[in-house]
C-alpha positions as CSV (number, residue, x, y, z in Angstrom):
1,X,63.9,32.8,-41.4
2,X,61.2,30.7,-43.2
3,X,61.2,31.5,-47.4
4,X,57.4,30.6,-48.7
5,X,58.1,28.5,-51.4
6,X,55.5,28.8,-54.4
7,X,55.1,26.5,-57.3
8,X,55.1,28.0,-61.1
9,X,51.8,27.0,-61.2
10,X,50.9,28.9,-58.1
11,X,52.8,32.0,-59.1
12,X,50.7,32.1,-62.5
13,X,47.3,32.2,-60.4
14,X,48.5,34.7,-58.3
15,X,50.0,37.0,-61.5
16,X,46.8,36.1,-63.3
17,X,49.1,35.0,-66.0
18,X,49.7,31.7,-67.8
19,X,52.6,29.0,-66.8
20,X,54.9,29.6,-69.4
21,X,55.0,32.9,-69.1
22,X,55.9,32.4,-65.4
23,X,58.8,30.1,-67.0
24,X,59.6,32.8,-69.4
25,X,60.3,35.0,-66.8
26,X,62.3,32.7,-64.6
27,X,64.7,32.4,-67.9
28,X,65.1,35.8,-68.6
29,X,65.7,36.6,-64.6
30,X,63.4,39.2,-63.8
31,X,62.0,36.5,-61.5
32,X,64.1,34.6,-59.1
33,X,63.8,30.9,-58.7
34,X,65.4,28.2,-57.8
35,X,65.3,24.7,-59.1
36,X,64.5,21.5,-56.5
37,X,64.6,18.5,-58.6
38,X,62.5,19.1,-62.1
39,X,60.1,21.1,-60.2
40,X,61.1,25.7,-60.1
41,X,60.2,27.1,-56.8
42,X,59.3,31.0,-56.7
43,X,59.7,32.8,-52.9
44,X,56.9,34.3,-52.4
45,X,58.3,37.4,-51.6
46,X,59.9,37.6,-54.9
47,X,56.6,37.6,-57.0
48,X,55.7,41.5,-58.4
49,X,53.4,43.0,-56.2
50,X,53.6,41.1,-53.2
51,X,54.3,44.4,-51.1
52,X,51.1,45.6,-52.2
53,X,49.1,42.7,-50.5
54,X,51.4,42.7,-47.4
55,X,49.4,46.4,-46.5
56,X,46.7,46.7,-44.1
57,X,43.7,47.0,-45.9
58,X,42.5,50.8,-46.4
59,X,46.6,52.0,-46.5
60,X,47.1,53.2,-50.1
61,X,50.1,52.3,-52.0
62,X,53.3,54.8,-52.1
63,X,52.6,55.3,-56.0
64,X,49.3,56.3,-55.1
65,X,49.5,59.4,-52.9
66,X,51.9,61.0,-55.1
């Protein structure tokens, strides 16, 4: 199975937050990284929302409908 690997930086553009609040989250867990070198990786999977983009587009969300 192949993991997409994203950088903190990466993950902050994508949450439309800043970096250190992408490390703030690492630290307190609610994200899960792991650690290669100095560098934190984030699977991409494992960023909030990321079911939301994997719908076609036109589906609605499950929150939505009910």
């Amino acid at each position: 199975m192949r993991d997409n690997l994203v950088t903190v930086r990466e993950a902050a553009n994508y949450l439309r937050i800043s970096a250190r609040t992408v490390y703030r989250l690492i630290e307190s867990g609610q994200i899960g990284a792991v650690r290669i070198g100095k560098q934190w990786r984030i699977s991409a999977t494992d960023l909030p929302g990321q079911e939301t983009l994997a719908q076609p587009s036109g589906a609605q969300s499950p929150q939505a409908t009910a």
